[in-house]
N, C-alpha and C positions, 0 to 999 in steps of 0.2 A: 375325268372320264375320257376314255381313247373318245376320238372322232368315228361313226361309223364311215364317211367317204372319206380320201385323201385329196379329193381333187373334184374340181366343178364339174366333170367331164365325166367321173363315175357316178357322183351323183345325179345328173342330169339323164341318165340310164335308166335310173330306179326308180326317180320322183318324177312327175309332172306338173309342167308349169302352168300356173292359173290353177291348180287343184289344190298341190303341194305345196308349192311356195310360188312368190313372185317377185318379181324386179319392179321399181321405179323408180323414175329419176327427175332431176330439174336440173338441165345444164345453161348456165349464164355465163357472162363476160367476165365476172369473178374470180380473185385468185383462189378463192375460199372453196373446198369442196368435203362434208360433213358426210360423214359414212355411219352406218347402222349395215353392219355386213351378217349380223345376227339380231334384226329385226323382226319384226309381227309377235308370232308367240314362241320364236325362239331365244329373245334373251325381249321380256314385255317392258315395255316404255323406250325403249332407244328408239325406235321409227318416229315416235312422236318426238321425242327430243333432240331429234335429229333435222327434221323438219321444223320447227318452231327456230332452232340455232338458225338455220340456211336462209328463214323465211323467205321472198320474193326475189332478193338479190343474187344469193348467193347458190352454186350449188348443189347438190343431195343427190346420193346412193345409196337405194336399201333394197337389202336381201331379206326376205321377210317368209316367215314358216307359216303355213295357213292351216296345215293339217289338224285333224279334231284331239289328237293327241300325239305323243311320240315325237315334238317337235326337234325335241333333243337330236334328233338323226342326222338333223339339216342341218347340225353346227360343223364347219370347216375350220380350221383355226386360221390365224388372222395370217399368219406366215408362210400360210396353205393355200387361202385364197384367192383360184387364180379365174375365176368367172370372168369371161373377154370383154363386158362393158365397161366393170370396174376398171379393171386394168387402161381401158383407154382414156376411162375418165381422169385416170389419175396420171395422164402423163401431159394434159392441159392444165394439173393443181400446182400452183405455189405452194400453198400451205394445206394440210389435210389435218381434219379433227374427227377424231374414230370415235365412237358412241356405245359402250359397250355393257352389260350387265354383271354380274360376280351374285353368289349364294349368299350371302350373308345378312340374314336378316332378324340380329339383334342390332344390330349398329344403322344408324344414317350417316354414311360412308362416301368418299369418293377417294380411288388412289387415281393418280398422276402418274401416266407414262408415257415414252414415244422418247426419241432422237433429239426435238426439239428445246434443250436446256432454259433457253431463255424463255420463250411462251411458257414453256410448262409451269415455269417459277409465276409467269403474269397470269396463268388460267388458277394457279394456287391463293394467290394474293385477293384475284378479285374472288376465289368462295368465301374463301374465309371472311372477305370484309363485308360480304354478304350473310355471313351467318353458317354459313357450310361445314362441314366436320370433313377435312380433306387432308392428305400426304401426297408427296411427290415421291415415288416407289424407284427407287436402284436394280441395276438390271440383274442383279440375283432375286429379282421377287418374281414368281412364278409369272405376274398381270403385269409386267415391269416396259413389254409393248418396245422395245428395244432390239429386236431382231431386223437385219437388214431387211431380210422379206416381208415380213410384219405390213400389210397393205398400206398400214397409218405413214412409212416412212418409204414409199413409194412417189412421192409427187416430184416435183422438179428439184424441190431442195432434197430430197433425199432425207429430211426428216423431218417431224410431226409429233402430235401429241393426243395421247390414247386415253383416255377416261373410262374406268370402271365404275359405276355407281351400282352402290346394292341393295340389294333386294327391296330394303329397308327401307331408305330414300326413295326409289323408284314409285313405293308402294305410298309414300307419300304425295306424290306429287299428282295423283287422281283421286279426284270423289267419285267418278263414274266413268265408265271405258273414255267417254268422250266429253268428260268435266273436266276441266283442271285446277288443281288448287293454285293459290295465291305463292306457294314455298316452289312450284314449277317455274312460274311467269318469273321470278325472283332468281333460279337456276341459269335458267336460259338469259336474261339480262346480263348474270354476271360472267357467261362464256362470251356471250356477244362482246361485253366489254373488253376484255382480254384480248380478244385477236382484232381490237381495232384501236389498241391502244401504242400500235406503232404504224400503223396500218394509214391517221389521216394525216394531210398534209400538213 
């Protein structure tokens, strides 16, 4: 589906902030910084799991839809997105890890994308060996997260790794807006693991 805005700058014309959508963030000393750039009720569970990945230490950018429907508006695509916090935040990131949703809700799913070849194969390893049903997607896959502009491969290394989880999965990983299941906590354990598996001394 086209994007209705191309750019943060039309959008922020048409929508208002604190109504429409909103920004929040946790900036730390970290190289780590976890994005949810289609968060709230524009692509649902990536704020949360994008937050829960960052917890305390690390830190978090999200764009998030608040509107009571139509959130779909507020999607920019990822190589589109040029809203001037993110962009600042990610030029203090080492490593960036995008948080992202896809339709697909007969499968529990995650494809594997972004610039970063090595992580991507460690963030594949550790779902799977957690129980995950995951692929690492080549840059002819439409969610393949592989464009230079692509926000995920904007940090200092100039590349990163992008996560699609669907529908499916996502809708797993709550009992209630603000419950989470046990297959969540198990999610986010095994991304945490992955980016700190070259990460300690």
């Amino acid at each position: 589906m086209k994007d209705t805005y191309k750019h943060f700058a039309e959008l922020s014309r048409f929508e208002k902030a604190e109504r429409d959508y909103r920004i929040r963030t946790q900036a730390t000393s970290s190289e780590l910084l976890v994005l949810a750039i289609h968060g709230g009720r524009i692509e649902q569970g990536t704020s949360e799991m994008a937050i829960a990945i960052a917890e305390k230490q690390n830190s978090y950018y999200l764009f998030e839809g608040m509107k009571s429907a139509q959130n779909r508006k507020l999607h920019i695509s990822s190589s589109r997105f040029d809203e001037p916090t993110v962009l600042f935040m990610l030029k203090k990131a080492q490593y960036v890890l995008s948080i992202h949703g896809y339709k697909e809700k007969k499968k529990k799913h995650t494809l594997i994308g972004g610039l970063d070849e090595e992580r991507k194969q460690q963030v594949y390893n550790a779902l799977k060996k957690a129980g995950f049903s995951a692929e690492i997607v080549n840059q002819d896959h439409l969610l393949s997260g592989t464009h230079r502009h692509n926000v995920v491969n904007k940090g200092r290394q100039k590349k990163g790794v992008q996560l699609e989880i669907s529908y499916e999965e996502r809708a797993n990983f709550f009992l209630t807006k603000n419950q989470y299941t046990s297959s969540f906590y198990r999610y986010v354990a095994a991304i945490q693991s992955a980016f700190l598996e070259n990460d300690t001394p």
